[in-house]
C-alpha positions in Angstrom: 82.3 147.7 78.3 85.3 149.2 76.6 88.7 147.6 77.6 90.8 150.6 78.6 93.9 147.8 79.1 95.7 147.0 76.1 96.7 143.2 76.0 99.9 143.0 78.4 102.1 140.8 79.7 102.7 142.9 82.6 102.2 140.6 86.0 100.0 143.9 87.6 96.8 143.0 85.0 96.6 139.1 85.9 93.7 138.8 87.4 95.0 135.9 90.3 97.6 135.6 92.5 99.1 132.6 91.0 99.9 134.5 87.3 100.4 137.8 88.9 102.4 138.6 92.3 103.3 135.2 93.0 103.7 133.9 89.3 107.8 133.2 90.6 106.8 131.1 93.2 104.6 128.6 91.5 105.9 128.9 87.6 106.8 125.2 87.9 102.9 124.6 87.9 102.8 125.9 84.0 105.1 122.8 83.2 103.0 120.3 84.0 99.1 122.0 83.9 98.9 124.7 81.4 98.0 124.4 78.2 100.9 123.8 76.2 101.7 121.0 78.8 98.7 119.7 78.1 98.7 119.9 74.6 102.3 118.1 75.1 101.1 115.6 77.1 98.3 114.5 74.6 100.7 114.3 71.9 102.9 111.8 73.8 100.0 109.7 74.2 98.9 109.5 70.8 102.5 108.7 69.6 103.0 106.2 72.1 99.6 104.7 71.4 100.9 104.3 67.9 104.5 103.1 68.6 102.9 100.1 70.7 99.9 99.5 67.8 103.3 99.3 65.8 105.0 96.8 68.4 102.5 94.8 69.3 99.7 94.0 66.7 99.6 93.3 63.0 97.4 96.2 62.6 100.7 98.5 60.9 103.8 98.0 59.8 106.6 97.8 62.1 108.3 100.9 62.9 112.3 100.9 62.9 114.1 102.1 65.7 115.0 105.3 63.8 111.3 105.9 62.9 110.3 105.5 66.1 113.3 108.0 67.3 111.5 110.1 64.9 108.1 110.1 66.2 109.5 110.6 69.9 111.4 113.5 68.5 108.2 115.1 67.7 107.4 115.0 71.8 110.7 116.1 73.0 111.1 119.3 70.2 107.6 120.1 71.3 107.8 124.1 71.3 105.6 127.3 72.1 105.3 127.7 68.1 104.0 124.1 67.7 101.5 124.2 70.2 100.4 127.8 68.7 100.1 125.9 65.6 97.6 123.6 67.6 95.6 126.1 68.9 95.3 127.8 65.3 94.1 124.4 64.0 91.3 124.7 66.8 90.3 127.7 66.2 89.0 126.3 62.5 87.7 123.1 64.1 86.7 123.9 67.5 87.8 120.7 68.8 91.2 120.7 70.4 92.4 116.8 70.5 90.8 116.7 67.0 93.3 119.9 66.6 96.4 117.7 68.1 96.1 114.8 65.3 95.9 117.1 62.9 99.1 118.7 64.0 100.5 115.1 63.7 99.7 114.6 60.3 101.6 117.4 58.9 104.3 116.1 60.9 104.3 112.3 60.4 104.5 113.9 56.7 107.5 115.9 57.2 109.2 112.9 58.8 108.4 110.5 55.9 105.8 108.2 57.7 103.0 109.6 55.7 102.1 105.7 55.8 100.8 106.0 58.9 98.8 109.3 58.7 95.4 107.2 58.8 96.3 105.1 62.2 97.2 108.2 63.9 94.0 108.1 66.5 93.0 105.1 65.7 89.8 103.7 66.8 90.1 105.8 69.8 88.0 108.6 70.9 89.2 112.1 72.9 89.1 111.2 76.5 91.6 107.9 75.4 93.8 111.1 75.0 92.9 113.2 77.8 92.4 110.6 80.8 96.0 109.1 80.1 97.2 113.1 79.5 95.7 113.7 82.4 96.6 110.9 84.4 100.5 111.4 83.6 100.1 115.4 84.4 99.4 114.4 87.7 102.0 111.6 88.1 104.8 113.9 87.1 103.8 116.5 89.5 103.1 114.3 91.9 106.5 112.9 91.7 108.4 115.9 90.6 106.7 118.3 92.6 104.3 117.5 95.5 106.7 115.0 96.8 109.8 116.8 97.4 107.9 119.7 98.1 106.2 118.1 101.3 109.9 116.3 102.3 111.0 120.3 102.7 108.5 120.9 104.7 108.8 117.7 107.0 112.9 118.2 107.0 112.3 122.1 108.4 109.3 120.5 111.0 111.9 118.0 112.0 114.6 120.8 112.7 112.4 122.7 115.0 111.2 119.5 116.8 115.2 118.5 117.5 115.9 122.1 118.4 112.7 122.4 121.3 111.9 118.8 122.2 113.3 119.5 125.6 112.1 123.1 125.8 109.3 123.1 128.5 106.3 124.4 127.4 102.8 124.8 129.0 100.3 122.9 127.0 96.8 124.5 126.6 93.5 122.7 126.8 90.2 124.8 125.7 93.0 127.9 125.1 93.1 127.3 129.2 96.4 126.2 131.3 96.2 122.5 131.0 99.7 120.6 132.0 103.3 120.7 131.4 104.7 119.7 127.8 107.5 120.7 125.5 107.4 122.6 121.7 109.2 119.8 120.5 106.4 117.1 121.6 103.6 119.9 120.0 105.6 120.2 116.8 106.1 116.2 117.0 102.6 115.2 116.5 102.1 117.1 113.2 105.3 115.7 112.5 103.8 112.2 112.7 100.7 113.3 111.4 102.7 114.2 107.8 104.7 111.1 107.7 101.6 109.2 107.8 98.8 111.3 105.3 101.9 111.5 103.1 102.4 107.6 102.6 99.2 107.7 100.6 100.4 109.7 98.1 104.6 109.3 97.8 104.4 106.4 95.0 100.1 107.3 93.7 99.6 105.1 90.9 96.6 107.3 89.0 94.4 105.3 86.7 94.2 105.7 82.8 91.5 104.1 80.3 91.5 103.5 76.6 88.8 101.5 75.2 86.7 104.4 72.9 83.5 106.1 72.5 81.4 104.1 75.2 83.9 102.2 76.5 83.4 99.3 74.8 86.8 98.7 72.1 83.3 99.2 69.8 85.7 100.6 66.5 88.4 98.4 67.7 86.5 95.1 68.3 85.0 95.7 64.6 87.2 97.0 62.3 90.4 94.1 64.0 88.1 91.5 65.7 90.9 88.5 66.5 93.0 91.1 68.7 93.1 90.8 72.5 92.1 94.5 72.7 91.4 94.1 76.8 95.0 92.7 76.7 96.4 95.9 74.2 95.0 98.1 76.6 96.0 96.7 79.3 99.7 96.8 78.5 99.2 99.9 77.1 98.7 102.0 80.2 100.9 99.9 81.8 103.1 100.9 80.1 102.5 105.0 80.5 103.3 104.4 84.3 99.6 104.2 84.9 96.9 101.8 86.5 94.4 100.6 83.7 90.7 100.3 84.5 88.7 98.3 81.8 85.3 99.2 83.1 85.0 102.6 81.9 82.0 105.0 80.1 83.5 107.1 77.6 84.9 108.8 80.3 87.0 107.0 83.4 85.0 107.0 86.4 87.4 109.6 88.4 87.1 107.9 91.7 90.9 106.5 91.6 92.1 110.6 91.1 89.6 111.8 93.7 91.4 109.7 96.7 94.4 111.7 95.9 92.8 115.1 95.8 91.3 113.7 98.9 95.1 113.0 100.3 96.1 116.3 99.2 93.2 117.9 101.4 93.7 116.0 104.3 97.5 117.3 104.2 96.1 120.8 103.8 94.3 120.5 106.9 96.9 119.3 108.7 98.9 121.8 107.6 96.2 124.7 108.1 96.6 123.3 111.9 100.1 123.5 112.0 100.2 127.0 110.8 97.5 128.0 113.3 98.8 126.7 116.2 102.1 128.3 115.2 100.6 132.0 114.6 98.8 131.5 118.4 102.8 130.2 119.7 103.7 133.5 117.9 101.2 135.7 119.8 102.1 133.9 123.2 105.7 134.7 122.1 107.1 131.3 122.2 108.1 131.5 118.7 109.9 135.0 118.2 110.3 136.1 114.0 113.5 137.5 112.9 113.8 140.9 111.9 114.4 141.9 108.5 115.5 145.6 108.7 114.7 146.4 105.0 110.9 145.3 106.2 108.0 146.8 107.6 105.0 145.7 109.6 102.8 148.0 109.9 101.7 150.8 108.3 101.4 152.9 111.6 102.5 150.2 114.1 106.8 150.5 113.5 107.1 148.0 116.0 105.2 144.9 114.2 106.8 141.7 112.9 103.2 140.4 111.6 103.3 136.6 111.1 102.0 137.3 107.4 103.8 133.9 105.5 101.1 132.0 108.4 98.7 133.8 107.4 99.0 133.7 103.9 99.5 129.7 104.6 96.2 130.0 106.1 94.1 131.4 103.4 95.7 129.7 100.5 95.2 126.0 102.1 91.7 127.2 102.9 91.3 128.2 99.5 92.7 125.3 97.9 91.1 122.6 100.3 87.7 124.4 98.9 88.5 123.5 95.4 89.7 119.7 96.2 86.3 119.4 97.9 84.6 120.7 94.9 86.7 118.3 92.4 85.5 115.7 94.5 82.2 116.6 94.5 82.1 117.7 91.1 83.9 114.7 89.0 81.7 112.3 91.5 78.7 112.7 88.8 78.3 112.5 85.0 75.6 112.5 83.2 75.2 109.3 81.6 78.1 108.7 79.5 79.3 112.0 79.7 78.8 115.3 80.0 81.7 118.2 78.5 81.2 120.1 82.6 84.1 117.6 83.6 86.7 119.1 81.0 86.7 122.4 82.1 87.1 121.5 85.7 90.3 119.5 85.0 91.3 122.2 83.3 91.6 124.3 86.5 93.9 121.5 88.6 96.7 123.7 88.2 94.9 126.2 89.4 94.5 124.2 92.9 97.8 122.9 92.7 99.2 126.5 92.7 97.5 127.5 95.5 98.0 124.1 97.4 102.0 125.5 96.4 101.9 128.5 97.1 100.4 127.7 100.9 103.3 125.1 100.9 105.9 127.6 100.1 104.4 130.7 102.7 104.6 127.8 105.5 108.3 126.7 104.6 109.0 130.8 104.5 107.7 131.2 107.9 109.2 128.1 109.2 113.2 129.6 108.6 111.9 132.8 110.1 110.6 131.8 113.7 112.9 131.3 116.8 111.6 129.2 120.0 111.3 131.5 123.4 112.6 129.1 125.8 112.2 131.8 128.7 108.9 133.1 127.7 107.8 129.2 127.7 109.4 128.3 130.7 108.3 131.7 132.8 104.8 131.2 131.7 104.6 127.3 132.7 106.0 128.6 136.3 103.4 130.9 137.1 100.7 128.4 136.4 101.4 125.6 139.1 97.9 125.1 139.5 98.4 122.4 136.7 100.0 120.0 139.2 96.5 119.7 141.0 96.3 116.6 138.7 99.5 114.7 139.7 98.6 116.0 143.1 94.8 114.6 143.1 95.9 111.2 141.0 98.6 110.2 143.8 96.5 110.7 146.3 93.8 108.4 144.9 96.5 105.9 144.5 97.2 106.0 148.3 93.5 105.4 148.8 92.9 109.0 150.0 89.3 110.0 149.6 87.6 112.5 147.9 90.8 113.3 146.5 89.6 115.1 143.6 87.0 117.0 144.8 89.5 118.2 147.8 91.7 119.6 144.7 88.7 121.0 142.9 87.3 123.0 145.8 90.8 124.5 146.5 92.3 125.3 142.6 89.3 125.4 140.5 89.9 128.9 138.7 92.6 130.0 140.7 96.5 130.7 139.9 99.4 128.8 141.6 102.9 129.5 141.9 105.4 126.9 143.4 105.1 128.6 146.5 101.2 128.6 146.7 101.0 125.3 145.4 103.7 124.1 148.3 101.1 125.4 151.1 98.3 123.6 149.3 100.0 120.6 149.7 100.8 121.2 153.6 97.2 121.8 154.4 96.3 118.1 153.1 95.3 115.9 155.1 98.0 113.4 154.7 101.5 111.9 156.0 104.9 114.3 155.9 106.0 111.5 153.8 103.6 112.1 151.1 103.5 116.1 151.7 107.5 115.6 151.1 107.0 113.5 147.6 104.2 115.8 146.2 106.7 118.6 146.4 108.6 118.8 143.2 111.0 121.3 142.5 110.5 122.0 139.0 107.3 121.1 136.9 109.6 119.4 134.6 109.4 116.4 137.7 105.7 116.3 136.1 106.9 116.3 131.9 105.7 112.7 131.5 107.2 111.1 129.0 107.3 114.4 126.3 111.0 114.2 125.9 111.0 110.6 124.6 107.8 110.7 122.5 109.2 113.4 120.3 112.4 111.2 120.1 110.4 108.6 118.8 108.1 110.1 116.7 111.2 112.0 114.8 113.2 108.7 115.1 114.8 107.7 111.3 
């Protein structure tokens, strides 16, 4: 079919929303996963593999600290026309780490350490590249990125919680009028909920390999056969920041990086609950959104404020949480040592990352933009007395009253209370003044519980 677009720039041809409308929110994401980055990232490794076969074997010479501020230079100069010059190197090759050492030659060359052209690689094979590339990809982000990223979103939680933990609310069970609570102690528990999934991933220590083709220092072992390769590699991802595992294939079993995606998806779905319980808050009109006069809502409808940054939460955690399932799934299996499906699929973590981000950022959007209806709340918890039918029934069973259930069944089952209605109930029990006297409360914040001081706890430093 004949391509009536000529090659643009222009953000109205991508073809997703990460690269096209919201390319401003998630750029960040092309710093650590695109392909420059990683072409960056796998020439840090193969310079730092070579600085510590420098430092600690007899294998090379040892480098001087200027050479070695040399080689590091390399890494931090690393620019858009260098890693073109990759990719053109590729393109005759069709092999892209292949294409990165290459790179490095003509650059060790330039520097004067044409000594060392041959050791450049040495004994290793791609995925000692790409698993630690990888491996530190995700680290960075992890650190740089996902971490502050979710303290935003706990901070603006926390905000809300302080501002409603005493408004009264009425709390819902089966969608249906269940008993009294407060916003703050509803907002609280996903508060807790965050704290908690997020401990698993704050300091994620993400495994690395390099032992080559099979796993087994085979080149290595052979070619240097009195060096303590298991302790080499060892120290060596040590000393990338990342955990080493000796008992590899050629490729790392990814079962240490699938518990994080796992992490991540478990925070989505808490998330995806947060932002639907807030949209239904919204409806009820217990949160109210804040007009933006320059916007509009509806087409037709001029009067809408449409809770769009919730619903765009929504579909971009759904969407991402069906990728991290898929990672999971997929990077589970390899066939035999291994097969080249797994390369492609890492390839696309910034993909899932973006739209993990981009979720992130709608929810902290909506989050400034929602007010708490303390009225609306506390109107709609007054005209449902029929909620105190437990407090009612469970005293009475305390005093040994019989049947008392049933007796509160048969007379609120389905039915609507106010204060007033609920007052006569309690005067046509069959029990002492004293007790009609006790059961009636003036406000159904006498029934709250102990909402207040939960949420104090559970936002307590």
């Amino acid at each position: 079919m004949e391509n009536k677009f000529k090659k643009s720039n222009n953000q109205l041809f991508a073809i997703s929303l990460l690269d096209g409308r919201n390319w401003n929110k998630v750029e960040i994401i092309s710093q650590y996963f695109s392909e420059f980055a990683l072409i960056k990232y796998r020439i840090l490794v193969e310079i730092k593999f070579l600085i510590f076969l420098s430092q600690n074997t007899k294998i090379i010479r040892k480098l001087t600290n200027q050479e070695i501020k040399k080689l590091n230079v390399i890494v931090d100069n690393f620019t858009e026309t260098d890693a073109n010059k990759v990719k053109e190197i590729e393109k005759k090759i069709n092999h892209d780490v292949k294409a990165v050492e290459y790179f490095l030659q003509k650059e060790f060359k330039k520097c004067g350490l044409s000594d060392l052209i041959e050791f450049i690689h040495f004994g290793l094979t791609s995925y000692d590249i790409n698993i630690p590339a990888y491996a530190l990809m995700l680290t960075d982000f992890n650190r740089d990125v996902v971490n502050p990223y979710l303290n935003k979103i706990m901070i603006s939680l926390k905000k809300i919680i302080a501002e409603t933990k005493e408004m009264l609310m009425l709390a819902r069970t089966h969608g249906q009028p269940a008993l009294p609570t407060t916003m703050g102690k509803e907002m609280a528990v996903y508060y807790q909920r965050m704290v908690k999934a997020s401990k698993s991933i704050h300091n994620y220590q993400f495994e690395g390999k390099l032992n080559g083709a099979v796993g087994n220092f085979n080149a290595l072992v052979f070619t240097h056969p009195n060096e303590n390769w298991l302790k080499f590699s060892q120290e060596f991802i040590f000393s990338l920041g990342l955990c080493p595992n000796l008992i590899t294939t050629q490729i790392l079993p990814y079962d240490n990086w699938l518990i994080y995606f796992d992490s991540l998806k478990r925070i989505n779905y808490i998330l995806l609950g947060l932002v639907q319980d807030i949209w239904w808050y919204i409806s009820l009109e217990y949160f109210l959104q804040k007009r933006v006069d320059t916007e509009v809502g509806s087409s037709t409808m001029s009067h809408k404020i449409n809770p769009i940054t919730f619903e765009n939460a929504e579909g971009n955690l759904g969407f991402a949480n069906s990728q991290w399932e898929f990672f999971v799934r997929k990077l589970s299996v390899s066939r035999l040592q291994r097969d080249l499906s797994d390369s492609t699929i890492k390839r696309d973590f910034g993909l899932t990352f973006g739209f993990t981000l981009l979720a992130w950022d709608s929810l902290l959007s909506g989050l400034t933009k929602i007010t708490a209806n303390s009225v609306k709340m506390e109107n709609d918890l007054d005209n449902h007395w029929e909620i105190y039918a437990e407090g009612i029934q469970t005293y009475l069973r305390n005093k040994r009253y019989k049947d008392a259930f049933e007796i509160l069944k048969n007379k609120t089952r389905g039915k609507t209370f106010n204060s007033e209605t609920i007052y006569k109930l309690v005067d046509s029990l069959p029990i002492s003044d004293k007790d009609k006297e006790f059961l009636k409360i003036k406000n159904l914040k006498d029934y709250l519980g102990l909402a207040i001081k939960l949420t104090e706890l559970a936002i307590k430093p």
